[in-house]
N, C-alpha and C positions, 0 to 999 in steps of 0.2 A: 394476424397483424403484428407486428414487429413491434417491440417495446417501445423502440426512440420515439413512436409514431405516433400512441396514443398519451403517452406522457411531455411530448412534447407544447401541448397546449397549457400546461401548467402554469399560472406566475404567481409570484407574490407582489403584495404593490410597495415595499420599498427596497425588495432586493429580487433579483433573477432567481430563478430555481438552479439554476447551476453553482451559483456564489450559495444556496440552501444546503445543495448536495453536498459540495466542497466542506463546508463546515459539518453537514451528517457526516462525512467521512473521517474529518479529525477526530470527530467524538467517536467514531464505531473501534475505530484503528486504536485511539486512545485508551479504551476500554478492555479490547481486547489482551493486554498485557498482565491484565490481573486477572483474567479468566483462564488468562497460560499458566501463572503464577499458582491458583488457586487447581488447576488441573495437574500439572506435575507435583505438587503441595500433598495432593490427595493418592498417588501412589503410579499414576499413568508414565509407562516408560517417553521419552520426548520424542525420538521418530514415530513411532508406533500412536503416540498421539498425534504426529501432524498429519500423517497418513491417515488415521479414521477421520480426523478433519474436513477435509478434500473429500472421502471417500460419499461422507454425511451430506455435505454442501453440495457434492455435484446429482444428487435426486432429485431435489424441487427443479432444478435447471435441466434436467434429460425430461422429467415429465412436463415441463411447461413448453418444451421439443413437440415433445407428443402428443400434446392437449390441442395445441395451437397451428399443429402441422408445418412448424416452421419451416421453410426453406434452405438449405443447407447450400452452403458455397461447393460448386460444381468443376473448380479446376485445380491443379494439383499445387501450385504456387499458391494460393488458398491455405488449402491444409497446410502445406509446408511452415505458412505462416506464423498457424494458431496451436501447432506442435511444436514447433523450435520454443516459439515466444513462451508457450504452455511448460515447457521442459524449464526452462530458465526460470520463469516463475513461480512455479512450484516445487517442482524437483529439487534444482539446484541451489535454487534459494534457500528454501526449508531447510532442506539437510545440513548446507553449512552453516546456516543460522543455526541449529539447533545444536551441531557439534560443536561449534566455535566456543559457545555461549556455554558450554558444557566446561570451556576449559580457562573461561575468562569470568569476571565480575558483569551481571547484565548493564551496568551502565557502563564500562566500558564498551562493551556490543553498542548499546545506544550511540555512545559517542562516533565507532567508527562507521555505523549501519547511516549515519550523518552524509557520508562519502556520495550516496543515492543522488540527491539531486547535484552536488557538485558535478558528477560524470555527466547529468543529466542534461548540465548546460551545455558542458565541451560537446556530447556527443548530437546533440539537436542542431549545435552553431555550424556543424561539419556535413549535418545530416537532412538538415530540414532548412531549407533555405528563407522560410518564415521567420525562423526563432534565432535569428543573433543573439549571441554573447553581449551583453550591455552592461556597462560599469555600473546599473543601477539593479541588475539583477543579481550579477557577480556578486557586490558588495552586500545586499539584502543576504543572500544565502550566507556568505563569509560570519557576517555579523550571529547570522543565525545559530548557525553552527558553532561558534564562541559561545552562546549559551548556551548552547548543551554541553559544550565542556564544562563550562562554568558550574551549573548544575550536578556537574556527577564528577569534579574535580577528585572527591574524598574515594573513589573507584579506580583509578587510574591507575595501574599496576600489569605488569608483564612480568611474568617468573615463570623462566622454564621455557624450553623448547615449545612443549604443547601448548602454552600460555602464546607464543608468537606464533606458531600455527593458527591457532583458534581465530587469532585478531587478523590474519591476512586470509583467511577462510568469509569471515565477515565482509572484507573488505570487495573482496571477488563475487560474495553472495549481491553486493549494491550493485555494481559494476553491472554484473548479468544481468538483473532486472532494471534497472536505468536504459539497456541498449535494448530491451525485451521492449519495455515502453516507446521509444523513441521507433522501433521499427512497427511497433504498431499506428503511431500515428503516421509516419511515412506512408507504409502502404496497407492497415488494415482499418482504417474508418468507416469503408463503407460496410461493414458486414455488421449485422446488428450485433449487440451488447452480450444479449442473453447466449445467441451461437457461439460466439468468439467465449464466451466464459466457460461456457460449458463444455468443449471441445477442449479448451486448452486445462481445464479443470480436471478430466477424464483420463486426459494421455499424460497429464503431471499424475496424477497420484497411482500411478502405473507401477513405475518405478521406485518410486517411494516406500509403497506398502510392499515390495519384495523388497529390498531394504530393510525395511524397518520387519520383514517375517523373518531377517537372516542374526539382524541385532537382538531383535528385542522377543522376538518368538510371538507364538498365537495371542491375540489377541482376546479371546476366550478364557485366558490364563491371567490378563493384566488385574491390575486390585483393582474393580470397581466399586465406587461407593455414589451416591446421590450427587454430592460437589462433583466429583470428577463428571457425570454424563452429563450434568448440567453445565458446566463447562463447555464437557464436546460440543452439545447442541449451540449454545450460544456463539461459540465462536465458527462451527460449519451455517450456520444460517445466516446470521448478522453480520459476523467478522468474515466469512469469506462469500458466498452464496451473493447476498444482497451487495457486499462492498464490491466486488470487483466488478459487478454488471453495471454500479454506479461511477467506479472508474472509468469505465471503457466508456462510456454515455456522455462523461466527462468531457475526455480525450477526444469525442467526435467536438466536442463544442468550443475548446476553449483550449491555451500553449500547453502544448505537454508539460512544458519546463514548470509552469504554473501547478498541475496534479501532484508535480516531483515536490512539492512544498508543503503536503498533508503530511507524512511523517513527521515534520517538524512540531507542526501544529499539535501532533498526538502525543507527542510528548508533552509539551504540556499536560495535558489530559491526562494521560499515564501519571504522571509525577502529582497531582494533582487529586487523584483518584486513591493513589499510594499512601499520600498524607490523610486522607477523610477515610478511607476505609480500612486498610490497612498500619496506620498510626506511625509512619514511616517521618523521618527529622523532615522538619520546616527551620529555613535557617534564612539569614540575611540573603548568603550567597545563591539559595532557590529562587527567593524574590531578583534579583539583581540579572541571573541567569534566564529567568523566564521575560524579563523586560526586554531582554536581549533577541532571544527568537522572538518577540511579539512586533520587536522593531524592524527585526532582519524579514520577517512575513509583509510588514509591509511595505519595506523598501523594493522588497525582492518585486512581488505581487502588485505596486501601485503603479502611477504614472497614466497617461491620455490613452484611453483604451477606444481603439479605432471601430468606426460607425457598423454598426452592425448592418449587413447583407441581407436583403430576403432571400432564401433558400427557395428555389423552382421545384423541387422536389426528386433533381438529378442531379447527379456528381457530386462533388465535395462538399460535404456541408461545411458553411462559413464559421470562423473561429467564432467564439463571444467572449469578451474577457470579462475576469470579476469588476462589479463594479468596485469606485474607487471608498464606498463607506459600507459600512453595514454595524449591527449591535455587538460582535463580538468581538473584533479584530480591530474595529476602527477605520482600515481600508481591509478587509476579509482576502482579499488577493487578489 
């Protein structure tokens, strides 16, 4: 039995389990920066750790394949799908993410990794004939994105070729995965969560890990200590495993453009997580910054969110938007 299927009966009685999920995703996403932090901290080369990553994360999902005898998508525009989509989001994400960031401040990374849901709008308003462009989305993200500048203002530096490399390496890593997202809602909603993850989970970290065996060498060789595997594990189960079956789950229910707005959210989290465990500056400009995305989340995220459809139990499943309140957000998206 397919995931969406038996988890679909789920609710909570003052907010949807999708508006639940949405906010478990801020906080896994959120989290997982200090688990990267605390993994390269501890001696793990960065491709070669996002490589064991993927490699870790995609086991419980081939075995829950083969527990459950899932059914596999049987026509080649299918795969083509969850391989391109797969390669973009893992592959080419990761790696420029990880090189960029090698050659910039990570809050600069943060700020332009920002770019994510901007393309996310253009390319949905072009692509998906549901999700127009609307001045009240536009400007929610706009707003957003000003806080995270605001937040990592004291970061903000370019020096040096590699230094401009690095920041448009980032900027191509959003871009990928923003059009990766948007062609999956277009044309892969109907394939369950766990397939779709796990497939494009497998054939990303493919390439990766010969990458990351040509950079970084054997992995048998890398420093391991207790922080470091706990790391890996935490971020291959939680931080990808569980998150992205929760994205895709998402994405059948609710605007892509809306999913594109959990990065934001995670940064808070991150930043927030930075200060209480790591003892990173609390300053006016953090508060005033974070007001900012909390405002731009829900200018983006709110507005009359149209009557929800009963689903027949064929073809498209109908959107569901966040509702307009909830405890964290105030309107959660």
């Amino acid at each position: 039995m397919p995931l969406n299927l038996w988890i679909e009966p789920l609710s909570f009685p003052f907010m949807s389990f999708p508006a639940v999920a949405w906010l478990l995703l801020g906080t896994i996403w959120g989290s997982t920066w200090l688990f990267i932090k605390v993994g390269l901290d501890s001696g793990l080369p960065p491709l070669g750790f996002a490589g064991l990553r993927f490699v870790v994360a995609s086991i419980p999902l081939v075995l829950w394949l083969v527990i459950r005898r899932a059914r596999l998508p049987r026509t080649w525009p299918e795969w083509r799908l969850m391989l391109v989509t797969g390669w973009l989001t893992f592959t080419v994400n990761y790696a420029l993410v990880f090189w960029g960031e090698s050659h910039i401040s990570s809050g600069l990374a943060a700020i332009l990794y920002t770019n994510f849901p901007v393309f996310g709008i253009v390319l949905a308003h072009f692509m998906l004939p549901e999700e127009p462009m609307t001045w009240r989305k536009t400007g929610g993200v706009a707003l957003a994105v000003l806080g995270v500048v605001l937040i990592f203002w004291n970061q903000i530096s370019v020096k040096g070729p590699l230094a401009l490399a690095g920041s448009a390496a980032i900027v191509v890593a959003s871009l990928g995965t923003a059009y990766a997202d948007v062609v999956i809602k277009r044309s892969g909603t109907h394939i369950d969560p766990v397939v779709l993850t796990a497939v494009q989970m497998v054939g990303g970290w493919i390439p990766l890990v010969v990458l990351a065996l040509i950079v970084d060498g054997n992995p048998l060789h890398y420093h391991w200590t207790p922080r470091g595997a706990l790391s890996l594990f935490y971020l291959a189960l939680l931080g990808s495993a569980l998150a992205f079956v929760l994205l895709y789950w998402l994405i059948q229910r609710m605007q892509v453009t809306r999913t594109m707005l959990i990065p934001l959210l995670s940064t808070l989290f991150a930043v927030a997580l930075g200060i209480v465990v790591l003892g990173e500056a609390f300053s006016v400009r953090v508060v005033i910054g974070g007001l900012g995305v909390l405002g731009g989340l829900v200018m983006a995220a709110g507005g009359r969110a149209p009557p929800r459809r009963k689903w027949s139990g064929r073809g498209r499943r109908p959107e569901i938007s966040l509702p307009r309140s909830g405890p964290a957000l105030g309107t959660p998206g």
